[in-house]
N, CA, C and O atoms as a GROMACS GRO file, in nm:
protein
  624
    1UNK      N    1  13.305   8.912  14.385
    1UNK     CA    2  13.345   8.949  14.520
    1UNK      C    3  13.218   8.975  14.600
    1UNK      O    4  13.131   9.056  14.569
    2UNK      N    5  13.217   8.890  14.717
    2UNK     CA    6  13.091   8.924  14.756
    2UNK      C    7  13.125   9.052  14.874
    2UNK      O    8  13.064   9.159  14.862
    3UNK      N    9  13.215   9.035  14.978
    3UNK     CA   10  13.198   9.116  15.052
    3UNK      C   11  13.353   9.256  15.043
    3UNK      O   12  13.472   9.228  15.052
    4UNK      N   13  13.305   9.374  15.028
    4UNK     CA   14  13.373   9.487  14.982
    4UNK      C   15  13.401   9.545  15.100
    4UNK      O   16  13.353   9.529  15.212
    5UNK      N   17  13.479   9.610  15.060
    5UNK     CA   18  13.542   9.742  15.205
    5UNK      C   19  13.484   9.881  15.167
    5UNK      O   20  13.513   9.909  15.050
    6UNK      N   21  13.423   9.961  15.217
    6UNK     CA   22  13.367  10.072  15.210
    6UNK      C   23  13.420  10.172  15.289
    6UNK      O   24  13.338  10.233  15.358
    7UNK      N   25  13.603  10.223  15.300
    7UNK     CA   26  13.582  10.341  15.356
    7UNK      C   27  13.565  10.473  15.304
    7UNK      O   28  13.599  10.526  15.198
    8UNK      N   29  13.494  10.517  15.423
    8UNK     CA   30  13.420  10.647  15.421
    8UNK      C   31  13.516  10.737  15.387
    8UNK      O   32  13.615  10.719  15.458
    9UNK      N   33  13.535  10.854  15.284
    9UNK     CA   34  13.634  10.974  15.318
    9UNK      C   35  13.646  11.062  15.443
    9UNK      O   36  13.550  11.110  15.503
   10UNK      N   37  13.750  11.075  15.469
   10UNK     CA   38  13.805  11.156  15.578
   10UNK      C   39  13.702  11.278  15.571
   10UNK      O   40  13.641  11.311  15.673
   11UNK      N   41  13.684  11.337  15.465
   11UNK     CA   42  13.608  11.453  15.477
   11UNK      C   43  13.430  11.460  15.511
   11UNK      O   44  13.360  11.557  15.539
   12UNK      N   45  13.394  11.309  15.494
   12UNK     CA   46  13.263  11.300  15.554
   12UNK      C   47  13.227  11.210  15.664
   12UNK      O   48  13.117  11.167  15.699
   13UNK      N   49  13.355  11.191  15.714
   13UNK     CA   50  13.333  11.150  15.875
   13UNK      C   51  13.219  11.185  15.950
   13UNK      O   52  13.202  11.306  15.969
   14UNK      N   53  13.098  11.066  16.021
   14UNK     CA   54  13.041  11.136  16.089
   14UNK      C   55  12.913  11.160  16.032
   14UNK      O   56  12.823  11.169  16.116
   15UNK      N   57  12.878  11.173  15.911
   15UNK     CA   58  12.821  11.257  15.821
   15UNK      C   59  12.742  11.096  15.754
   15UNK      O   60  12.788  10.999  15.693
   16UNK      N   61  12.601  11.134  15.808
   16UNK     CA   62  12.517  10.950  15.792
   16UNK      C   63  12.400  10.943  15.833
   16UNK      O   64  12.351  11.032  15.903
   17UNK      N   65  12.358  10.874  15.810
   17UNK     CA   66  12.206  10.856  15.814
   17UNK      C   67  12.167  10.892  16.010
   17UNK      O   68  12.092  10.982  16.050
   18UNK      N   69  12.236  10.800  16.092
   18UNK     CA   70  12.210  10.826  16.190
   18UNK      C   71  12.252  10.975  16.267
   18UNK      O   72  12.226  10.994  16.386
   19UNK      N   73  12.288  11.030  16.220
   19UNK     CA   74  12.338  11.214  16.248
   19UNK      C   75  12.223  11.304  16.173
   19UNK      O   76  12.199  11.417  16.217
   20UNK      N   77  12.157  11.257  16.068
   20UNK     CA   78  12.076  11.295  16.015
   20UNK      C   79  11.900  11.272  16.021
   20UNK      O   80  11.818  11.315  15.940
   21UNK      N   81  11.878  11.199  16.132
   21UNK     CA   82  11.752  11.102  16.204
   21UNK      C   83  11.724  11.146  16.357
   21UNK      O   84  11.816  11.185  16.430
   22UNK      N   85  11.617  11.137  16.391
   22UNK     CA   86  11.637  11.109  16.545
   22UNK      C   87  11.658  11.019  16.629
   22UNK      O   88  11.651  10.913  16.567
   23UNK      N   89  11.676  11.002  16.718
   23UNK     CA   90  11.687  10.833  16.776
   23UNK      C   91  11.617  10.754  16.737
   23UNK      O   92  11.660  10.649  16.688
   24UNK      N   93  11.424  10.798  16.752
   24UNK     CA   94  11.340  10.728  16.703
   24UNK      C   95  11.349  10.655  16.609
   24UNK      O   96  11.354  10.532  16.610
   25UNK      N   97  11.353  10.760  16.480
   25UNK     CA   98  11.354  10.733  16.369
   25UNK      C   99  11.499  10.609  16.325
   25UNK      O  100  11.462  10.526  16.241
   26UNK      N  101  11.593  10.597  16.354
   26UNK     CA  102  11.688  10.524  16.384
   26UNK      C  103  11.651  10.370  16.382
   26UNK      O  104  11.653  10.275  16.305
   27UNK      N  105  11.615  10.402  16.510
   27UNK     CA  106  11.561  10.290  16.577
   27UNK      C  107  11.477  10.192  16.473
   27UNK      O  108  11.504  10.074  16.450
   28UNK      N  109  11.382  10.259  16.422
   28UNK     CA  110  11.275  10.250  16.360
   28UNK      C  111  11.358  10.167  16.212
   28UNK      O  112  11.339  10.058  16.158
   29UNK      N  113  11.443  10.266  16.190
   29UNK     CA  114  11.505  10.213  16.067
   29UNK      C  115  11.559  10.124  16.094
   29UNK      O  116  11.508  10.021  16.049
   30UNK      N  117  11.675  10.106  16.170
   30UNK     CA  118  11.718   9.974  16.158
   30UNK      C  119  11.702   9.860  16.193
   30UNK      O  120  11.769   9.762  16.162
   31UNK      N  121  11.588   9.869  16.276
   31UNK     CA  122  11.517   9.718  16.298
   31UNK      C  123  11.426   9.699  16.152
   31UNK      O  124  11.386   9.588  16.118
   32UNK      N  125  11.403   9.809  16.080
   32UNK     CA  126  11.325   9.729  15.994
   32UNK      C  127  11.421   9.677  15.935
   32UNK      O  128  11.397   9.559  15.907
   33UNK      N  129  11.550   9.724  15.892
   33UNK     CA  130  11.656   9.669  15.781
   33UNK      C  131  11.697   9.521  15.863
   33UNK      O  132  11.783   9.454  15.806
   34UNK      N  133  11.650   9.474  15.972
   34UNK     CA  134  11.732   9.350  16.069
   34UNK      C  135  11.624   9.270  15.991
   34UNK      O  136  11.641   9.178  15.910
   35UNK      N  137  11.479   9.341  16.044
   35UNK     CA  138  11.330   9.209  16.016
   35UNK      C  139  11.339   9.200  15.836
   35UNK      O  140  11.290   9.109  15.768
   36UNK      N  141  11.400   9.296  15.793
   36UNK     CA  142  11.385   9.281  15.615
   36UNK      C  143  11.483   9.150  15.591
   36UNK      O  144  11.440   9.066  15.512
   37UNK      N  145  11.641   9.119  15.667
   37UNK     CA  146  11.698   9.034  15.634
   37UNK      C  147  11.696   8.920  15.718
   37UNK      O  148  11.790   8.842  15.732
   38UNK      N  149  11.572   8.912  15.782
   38UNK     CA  150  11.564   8.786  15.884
   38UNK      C  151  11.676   8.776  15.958
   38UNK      O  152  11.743   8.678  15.990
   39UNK      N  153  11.691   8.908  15.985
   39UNK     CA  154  11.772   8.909  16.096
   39UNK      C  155  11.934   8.828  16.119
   39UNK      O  156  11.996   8.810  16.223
   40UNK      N  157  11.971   8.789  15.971
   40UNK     CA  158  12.112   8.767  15.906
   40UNK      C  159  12.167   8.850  15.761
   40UNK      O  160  12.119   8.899  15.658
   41UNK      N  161  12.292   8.832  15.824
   41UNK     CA  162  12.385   8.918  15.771
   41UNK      C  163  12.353   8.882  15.619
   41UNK      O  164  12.359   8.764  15.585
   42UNK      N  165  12.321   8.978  15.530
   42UNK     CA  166  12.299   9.004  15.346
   42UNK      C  167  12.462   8.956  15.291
   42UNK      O  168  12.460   8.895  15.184
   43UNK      N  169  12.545   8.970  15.330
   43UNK     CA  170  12.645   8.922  15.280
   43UNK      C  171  12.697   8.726  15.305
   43UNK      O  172  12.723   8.651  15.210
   44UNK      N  173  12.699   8.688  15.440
   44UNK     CA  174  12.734   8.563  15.430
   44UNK      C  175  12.639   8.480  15.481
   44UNK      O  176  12.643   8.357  15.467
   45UNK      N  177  12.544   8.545  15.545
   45UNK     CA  178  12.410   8.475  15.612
   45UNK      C  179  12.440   8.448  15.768
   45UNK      O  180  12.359   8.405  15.851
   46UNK      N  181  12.578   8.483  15.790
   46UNK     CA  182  12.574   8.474  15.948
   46UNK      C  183  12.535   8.557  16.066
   46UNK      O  184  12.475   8.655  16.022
   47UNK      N  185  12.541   8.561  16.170
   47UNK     CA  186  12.484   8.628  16.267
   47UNK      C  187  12.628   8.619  16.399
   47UNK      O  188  12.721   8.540  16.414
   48UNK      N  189  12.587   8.735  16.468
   48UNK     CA  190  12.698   8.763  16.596
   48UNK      C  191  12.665   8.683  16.676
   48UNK      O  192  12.564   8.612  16.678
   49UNK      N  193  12.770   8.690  16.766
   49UNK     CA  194  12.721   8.607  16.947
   49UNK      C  195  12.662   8.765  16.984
   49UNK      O  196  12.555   8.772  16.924
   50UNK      N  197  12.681   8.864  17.040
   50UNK     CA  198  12.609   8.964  17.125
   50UNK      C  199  12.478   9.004  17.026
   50UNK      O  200  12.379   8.946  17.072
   51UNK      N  201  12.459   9.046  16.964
   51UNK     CA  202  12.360   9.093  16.837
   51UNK      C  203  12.375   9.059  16.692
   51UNK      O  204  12.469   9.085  16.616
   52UNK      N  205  12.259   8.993  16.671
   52UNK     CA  206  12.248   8.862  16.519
   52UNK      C  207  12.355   8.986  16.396
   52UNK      O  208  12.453   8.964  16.325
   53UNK      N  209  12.281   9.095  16.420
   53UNK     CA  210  12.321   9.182  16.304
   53UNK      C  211  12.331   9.318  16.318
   53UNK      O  212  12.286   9.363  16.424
   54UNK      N  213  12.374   9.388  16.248
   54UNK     CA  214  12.424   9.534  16.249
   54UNK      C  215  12.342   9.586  16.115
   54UNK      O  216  12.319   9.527  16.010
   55UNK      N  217  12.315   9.691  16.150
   55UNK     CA  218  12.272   9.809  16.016
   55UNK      C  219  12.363   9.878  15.931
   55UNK      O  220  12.416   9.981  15.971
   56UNK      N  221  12.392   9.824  15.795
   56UNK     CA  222  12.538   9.977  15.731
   56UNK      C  223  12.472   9.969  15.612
   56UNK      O  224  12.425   9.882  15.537
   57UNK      N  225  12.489  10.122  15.620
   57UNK     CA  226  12.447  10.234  15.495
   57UNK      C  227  12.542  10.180  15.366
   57UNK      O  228  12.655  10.132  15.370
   58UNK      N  229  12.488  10.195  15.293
   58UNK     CA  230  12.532  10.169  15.143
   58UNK      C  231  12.549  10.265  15.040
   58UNK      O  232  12.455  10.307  14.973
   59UNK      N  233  12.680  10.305  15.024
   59UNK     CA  234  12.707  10.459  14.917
   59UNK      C  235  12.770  10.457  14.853
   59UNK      O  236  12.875  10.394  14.859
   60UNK      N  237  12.715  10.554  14.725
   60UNK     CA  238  12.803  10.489  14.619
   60UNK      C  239  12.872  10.637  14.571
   60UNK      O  240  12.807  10.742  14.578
   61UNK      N  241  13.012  10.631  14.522
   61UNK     CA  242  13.084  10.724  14.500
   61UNK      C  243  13.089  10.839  14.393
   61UNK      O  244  13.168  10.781  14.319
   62UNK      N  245  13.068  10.939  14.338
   62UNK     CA  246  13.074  10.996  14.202
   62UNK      C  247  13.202  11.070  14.266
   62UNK      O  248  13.191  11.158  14.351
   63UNK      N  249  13.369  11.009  14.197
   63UNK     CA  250  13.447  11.054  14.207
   63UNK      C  251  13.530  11.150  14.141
   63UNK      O  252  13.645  11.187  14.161
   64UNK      N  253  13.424  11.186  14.041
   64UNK     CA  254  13.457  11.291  13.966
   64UNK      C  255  13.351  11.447  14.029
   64UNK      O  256  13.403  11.558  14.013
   65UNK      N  257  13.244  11.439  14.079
   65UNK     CA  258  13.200  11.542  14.129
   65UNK      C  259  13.176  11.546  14.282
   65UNK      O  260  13.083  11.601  14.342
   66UNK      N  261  13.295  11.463  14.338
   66UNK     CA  262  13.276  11.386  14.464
   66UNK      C  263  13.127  11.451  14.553
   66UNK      O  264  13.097  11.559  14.604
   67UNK      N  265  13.063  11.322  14.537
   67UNK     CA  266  12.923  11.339  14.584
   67UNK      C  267  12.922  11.187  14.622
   67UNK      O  268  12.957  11.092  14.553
   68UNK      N  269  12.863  11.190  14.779
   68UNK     CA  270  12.849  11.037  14.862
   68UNK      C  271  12.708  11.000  14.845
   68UNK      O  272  12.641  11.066  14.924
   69UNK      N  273  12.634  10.919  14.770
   69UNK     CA  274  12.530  10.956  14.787
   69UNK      C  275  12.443  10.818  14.799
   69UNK      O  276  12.432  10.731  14.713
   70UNK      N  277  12.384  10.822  14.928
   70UNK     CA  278  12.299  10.695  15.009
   70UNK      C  279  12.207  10.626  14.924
   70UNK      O  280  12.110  10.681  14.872
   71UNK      N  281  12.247  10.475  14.908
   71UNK     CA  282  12.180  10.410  14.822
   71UNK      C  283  12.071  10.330  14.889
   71UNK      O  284  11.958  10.322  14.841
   72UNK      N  285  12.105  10.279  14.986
   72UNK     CA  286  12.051  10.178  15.096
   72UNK      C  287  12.085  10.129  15.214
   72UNK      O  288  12.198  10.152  15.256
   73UNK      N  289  12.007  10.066  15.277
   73UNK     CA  290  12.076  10.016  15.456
   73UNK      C  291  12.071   9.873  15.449
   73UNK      O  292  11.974   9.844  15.379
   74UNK      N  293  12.134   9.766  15.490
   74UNK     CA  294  12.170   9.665  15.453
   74UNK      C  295  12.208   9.578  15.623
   74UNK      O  296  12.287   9.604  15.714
   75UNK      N  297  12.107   9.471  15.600
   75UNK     CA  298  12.199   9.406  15.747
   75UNK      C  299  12.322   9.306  15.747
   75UNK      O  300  12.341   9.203  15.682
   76UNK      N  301  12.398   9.372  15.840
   76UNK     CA  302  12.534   9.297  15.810
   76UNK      C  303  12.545   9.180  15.946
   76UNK      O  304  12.461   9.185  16.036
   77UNK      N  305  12.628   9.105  15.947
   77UNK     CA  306  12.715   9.078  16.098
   77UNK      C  307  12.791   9.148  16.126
   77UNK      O  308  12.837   9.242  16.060
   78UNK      N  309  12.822   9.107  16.243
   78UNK     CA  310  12.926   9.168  16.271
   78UNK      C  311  13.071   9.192  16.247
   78UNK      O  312  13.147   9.286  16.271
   79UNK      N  313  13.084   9.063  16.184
   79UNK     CA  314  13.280   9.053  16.109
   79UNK      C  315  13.209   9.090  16.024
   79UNK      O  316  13.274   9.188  15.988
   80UNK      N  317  13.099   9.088  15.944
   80UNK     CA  318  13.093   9.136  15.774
   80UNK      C  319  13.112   9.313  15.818
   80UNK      O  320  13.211   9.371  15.773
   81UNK      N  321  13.026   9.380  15.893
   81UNK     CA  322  13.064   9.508  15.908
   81UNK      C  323  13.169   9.571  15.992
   81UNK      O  324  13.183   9.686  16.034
   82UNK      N  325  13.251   9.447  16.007
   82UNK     CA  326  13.388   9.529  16.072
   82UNK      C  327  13.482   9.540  15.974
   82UNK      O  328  13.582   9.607  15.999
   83UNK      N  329  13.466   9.465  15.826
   83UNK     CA  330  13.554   9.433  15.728
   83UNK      C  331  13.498   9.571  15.630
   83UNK      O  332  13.575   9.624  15.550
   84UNK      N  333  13.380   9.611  15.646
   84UNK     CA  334  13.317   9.774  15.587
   84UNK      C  335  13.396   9.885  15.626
   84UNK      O  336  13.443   9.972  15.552
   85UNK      N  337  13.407   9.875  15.751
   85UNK     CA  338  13.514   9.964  15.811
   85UNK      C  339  13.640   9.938  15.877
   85UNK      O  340  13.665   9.992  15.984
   86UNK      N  341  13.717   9.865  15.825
   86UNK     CA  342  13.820   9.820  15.857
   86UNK      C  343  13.890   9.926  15.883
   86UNK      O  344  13.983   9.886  15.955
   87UNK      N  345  13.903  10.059  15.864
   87UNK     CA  346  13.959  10.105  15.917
   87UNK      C  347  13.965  10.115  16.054
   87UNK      O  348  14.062  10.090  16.124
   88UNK      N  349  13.812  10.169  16.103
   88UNK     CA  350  13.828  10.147  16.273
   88UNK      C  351  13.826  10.041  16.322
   88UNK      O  352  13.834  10.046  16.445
   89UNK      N  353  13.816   9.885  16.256
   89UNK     CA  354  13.858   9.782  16.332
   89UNK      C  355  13.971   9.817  16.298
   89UNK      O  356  13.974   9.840  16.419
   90UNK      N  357  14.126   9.860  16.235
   90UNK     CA  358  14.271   9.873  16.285
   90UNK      C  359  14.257   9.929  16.409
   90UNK      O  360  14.286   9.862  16.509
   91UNK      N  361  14.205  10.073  16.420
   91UNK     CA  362  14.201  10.141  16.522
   91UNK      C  363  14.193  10.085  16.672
   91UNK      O  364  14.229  10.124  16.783
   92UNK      N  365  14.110   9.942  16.601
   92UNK     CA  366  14.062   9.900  16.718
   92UNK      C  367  14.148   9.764  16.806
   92UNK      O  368  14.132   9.726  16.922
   93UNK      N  369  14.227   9.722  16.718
   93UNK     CA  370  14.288   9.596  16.711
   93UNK      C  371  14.295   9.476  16.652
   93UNK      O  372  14.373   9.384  16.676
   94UNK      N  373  14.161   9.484  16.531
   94UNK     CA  374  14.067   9.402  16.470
   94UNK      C  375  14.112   9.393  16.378
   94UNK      O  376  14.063   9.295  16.322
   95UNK      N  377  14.219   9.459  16.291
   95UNK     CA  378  14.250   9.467  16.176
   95UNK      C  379  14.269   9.328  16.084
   95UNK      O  380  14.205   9.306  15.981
   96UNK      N  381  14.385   9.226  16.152
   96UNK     CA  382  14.403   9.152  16.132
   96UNK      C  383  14.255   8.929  16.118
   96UNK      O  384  14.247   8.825  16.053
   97UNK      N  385  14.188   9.002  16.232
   97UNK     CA  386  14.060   8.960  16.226
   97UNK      C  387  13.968   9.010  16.111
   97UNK      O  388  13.877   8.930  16.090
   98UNK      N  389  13.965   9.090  16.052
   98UNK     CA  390  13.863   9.162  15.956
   98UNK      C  391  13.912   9.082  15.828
   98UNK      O  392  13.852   9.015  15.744
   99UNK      N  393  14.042   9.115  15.848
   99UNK     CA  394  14.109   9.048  15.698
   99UNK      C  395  14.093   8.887  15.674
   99UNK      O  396  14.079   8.828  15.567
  100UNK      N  397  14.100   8.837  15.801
  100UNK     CA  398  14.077   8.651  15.758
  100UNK      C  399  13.932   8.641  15.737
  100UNK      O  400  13.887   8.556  15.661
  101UNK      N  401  13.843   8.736  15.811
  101UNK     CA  402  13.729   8.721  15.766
  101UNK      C  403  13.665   8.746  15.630
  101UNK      O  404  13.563   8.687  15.595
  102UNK      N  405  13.740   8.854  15.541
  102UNK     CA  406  13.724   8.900  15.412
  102UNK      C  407  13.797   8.823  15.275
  102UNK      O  408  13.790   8.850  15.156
  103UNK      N  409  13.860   8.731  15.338
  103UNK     CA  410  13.943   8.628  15.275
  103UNK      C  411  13.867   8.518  15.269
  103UNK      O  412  13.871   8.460  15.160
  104UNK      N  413  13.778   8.457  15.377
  104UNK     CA  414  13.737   8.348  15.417
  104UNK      C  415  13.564   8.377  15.309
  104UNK      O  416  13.508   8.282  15.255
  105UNK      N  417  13.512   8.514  15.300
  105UNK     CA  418  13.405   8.518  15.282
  105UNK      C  419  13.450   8.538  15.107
  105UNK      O  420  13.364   8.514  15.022
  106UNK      N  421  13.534   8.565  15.082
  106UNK     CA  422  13.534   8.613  14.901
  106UNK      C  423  13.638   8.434  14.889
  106UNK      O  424  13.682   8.396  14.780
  107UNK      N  425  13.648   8.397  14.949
  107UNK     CA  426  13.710   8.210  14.897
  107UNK      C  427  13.876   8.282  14.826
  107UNK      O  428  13.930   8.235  14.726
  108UNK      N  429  13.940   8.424  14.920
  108UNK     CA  430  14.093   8.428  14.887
  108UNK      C  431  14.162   8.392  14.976
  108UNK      O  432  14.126   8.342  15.083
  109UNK      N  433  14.270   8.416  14.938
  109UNK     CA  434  14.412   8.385  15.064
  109UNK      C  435  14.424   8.502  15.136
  109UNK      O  436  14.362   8.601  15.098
  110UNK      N  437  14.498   8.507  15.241
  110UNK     CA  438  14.521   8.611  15.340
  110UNK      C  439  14.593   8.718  15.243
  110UNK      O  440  14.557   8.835  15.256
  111UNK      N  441  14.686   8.689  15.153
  111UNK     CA  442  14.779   8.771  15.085
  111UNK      C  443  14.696   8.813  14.979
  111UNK      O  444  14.755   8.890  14.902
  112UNK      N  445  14.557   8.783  14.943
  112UNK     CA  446  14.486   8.848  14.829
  112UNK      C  447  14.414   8.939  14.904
  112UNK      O  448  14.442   9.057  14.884
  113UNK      N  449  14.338   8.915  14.979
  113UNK     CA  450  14.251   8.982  15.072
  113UNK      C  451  14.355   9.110  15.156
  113UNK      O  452  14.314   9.222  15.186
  114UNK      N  453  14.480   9.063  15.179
  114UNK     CA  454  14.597   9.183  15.230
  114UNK      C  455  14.587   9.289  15.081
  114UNK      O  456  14.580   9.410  15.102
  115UNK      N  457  14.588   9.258  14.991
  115UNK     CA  458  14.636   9.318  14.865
  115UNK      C  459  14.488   9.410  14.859
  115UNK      O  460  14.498   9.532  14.868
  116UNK      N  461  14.388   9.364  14.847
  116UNK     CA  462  14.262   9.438  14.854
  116UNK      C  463  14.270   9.544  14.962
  116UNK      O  464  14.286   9.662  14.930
  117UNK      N  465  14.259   9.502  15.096
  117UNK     CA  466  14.299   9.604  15.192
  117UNK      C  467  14.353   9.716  15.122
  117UNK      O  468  14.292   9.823  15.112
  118UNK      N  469  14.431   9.700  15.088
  118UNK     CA  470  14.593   9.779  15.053
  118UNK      C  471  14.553   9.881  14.971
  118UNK      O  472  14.583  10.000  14.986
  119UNK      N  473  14.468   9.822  14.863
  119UNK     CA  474  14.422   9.904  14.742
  119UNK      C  475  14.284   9.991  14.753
  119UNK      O  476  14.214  10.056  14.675
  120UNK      N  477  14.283   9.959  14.891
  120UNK     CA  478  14.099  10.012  14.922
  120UNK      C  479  14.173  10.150  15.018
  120UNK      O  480  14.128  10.265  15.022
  121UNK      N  481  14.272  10.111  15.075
  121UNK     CA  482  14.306  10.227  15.185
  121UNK      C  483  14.367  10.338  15.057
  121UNK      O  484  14.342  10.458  15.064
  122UNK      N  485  14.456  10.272  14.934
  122UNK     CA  486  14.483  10.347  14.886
  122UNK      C  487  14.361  10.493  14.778
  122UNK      O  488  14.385  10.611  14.750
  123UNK      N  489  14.254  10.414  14.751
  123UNK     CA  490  14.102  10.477  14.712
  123UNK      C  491  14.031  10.578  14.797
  123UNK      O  492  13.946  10.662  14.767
  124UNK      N  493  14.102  10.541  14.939
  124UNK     CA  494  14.071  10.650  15.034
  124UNK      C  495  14.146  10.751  15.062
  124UNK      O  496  14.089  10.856  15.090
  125UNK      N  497  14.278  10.747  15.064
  125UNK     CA  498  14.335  10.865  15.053
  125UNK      C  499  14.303  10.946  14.942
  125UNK      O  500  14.266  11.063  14.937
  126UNK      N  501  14.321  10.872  14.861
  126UNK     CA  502  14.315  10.940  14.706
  126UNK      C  503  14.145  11.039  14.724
  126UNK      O  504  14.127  11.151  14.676
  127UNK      N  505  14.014  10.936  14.826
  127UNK     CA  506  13.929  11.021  14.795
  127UNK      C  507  13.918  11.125  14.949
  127UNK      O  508  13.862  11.235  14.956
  128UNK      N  509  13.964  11.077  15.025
  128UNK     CA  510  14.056  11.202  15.165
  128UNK      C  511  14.065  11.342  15.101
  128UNK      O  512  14.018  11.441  15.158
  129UNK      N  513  14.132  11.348  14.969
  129UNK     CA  514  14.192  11.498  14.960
  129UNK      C  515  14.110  11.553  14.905
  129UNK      O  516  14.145  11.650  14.838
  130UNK      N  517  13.972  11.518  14.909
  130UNK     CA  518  13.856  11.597  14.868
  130UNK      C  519  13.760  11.659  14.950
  130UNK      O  520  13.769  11.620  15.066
  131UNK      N  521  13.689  11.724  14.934
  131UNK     CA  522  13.559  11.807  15.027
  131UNK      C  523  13.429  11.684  14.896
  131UNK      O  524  13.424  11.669  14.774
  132UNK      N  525  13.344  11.625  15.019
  132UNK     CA  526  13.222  11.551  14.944
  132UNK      C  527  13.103  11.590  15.022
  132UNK      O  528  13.070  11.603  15.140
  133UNK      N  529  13.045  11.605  14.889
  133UNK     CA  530  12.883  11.649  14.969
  133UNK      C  531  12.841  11.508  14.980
  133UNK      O  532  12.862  11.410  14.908
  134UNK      N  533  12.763  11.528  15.110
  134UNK     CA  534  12.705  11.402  15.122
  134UNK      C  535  12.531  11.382  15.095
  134UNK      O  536  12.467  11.465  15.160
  135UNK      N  537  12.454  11.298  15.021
  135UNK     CA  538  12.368  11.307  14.974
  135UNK      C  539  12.255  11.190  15.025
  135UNK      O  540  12.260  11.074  14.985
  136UNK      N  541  12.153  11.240  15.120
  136UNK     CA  542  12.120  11.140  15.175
  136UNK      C  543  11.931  11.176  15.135
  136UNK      O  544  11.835  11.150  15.206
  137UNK      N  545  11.932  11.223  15.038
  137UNK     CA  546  11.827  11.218  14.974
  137UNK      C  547  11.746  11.141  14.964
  137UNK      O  548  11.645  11.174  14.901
  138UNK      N  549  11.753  11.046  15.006
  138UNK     CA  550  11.645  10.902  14.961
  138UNK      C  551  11.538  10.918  15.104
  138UNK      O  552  11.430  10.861  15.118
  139UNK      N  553  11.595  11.003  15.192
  139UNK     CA  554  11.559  10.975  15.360
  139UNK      C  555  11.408  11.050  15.329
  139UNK      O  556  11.300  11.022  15.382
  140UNK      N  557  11.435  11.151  15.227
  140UNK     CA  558  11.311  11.287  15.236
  140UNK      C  559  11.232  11.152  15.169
  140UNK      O  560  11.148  11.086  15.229
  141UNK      N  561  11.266  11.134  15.072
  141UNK     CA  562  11.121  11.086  15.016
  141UNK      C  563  10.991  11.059  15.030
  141UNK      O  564  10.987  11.040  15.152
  142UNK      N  565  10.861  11.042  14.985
  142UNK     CA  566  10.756  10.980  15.061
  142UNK      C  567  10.777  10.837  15.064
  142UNK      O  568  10.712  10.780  15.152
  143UNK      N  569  10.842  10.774  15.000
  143UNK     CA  570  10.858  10.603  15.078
  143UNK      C  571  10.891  10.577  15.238
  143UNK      O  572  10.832  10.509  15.322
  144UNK      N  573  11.007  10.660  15.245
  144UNK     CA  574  11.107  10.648  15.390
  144UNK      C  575  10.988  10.757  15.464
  144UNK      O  576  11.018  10.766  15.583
  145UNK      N  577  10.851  10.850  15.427
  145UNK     CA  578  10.793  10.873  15.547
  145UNK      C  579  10.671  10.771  15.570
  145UNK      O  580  10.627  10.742  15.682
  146UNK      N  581  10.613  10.711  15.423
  146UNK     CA  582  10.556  10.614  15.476
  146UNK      C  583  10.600  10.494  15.550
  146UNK      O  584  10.514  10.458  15.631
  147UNK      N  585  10.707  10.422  15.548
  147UNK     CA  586  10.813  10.385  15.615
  147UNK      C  587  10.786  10.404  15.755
  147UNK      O  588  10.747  10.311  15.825
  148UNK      N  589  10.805  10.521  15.800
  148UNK     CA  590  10.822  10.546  15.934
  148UNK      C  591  10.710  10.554  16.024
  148UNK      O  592  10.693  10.524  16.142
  149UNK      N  593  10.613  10.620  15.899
  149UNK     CA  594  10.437  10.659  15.967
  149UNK      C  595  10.416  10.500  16.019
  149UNK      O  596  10.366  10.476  16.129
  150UNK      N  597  10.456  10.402  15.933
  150UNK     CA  598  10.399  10.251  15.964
  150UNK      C  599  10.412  10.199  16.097
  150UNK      O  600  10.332  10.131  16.162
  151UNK      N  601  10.564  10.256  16.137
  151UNK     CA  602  10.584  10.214  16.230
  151UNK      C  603  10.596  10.340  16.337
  151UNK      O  604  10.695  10.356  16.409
  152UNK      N  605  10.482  10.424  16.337
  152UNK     CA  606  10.402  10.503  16.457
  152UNK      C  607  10.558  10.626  16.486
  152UNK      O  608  10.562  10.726  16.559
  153UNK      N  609  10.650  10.579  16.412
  153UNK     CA  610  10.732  10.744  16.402
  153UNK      C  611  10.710  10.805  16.302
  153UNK      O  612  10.690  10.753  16.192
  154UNK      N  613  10.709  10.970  16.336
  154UNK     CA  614  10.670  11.047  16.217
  154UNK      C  615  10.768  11.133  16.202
  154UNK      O  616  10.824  11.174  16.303
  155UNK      N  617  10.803  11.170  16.099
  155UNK     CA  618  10.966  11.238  16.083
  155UNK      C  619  10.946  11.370  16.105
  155UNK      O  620  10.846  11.434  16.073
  156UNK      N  621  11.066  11.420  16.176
  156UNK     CA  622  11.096  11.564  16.217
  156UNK      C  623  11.079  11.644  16.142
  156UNK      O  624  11.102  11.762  16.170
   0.00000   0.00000   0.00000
């Protein structure tokens, strides 16, 4: 499966690299994650009509001591990162767009890619009824300040 659905728990809404950065630093980051993937999407190699690519955080779950904890930043497109959060593309009207796109990119049918949906929203409730610390540890490091020194921001 190449391209996955990642929603976030209800309880760490909000709660992300960019809430945790300054604009600068932001900035800083996610153009490097655009120039790291030549500026196409890591999942299908495509690019948007308004902006080639988007920045999304990469986290991986410990659902037994629910802990969210930031693995990497990754450049997407834009249908690849509306199919990450498919939830707010429903919200948005997109729902049904996200899904032919997540069908089209893993080579399933609409009714396999519906079934995935299905089972991903169900992983989120299930991880909803929890309190998760969120762990964005990788940001302190000295890599991510040499990182930033490079590019003339220096972290808060």
């Amino acid at each position: 499966m190449k391209l996955t659905i990642e929603l976030v728990p209800k309880t760490s809404w909000y709660s992300n690299v960019r809430s945790e950065v300054s604009d600068r630093e932001w900035d800083a980051i996610r153009k490097a994650v655009y120039r790291r993937a030549d500026y196409e999407c890591e999942i299908c190699g495509g690019t948007g009509d308004e902006h080639p690519v988007e920045c999304h955080e990469v986290w991986e779950y410990d659902d037994e001591n629910h802990t969210q904890c930031l693995k990497r930043m990754i450049a997407l497109c834009p249908d690849c990162h509306q199919v990450k959060h498919i939830g707010y593309a429903s919200t948005q009207g997109n729902a049904h767009e996200a899904a032919e796109h997540l069908a089209e990119v893993n080579g399933w049918t609409l009714t396999e890619a519906m079934e995935y949906i299905e089972d991903s929203f169900e992983e989120w409730r299930k991880r909803s009824q929890h309190e998760w610390t969120v762990d964005t540890s990788i940001l302190d490091c000295e890599e991510y300040d040499r990182f930033l020194e490079s590019r003339g921001v220096h972290a808060a």
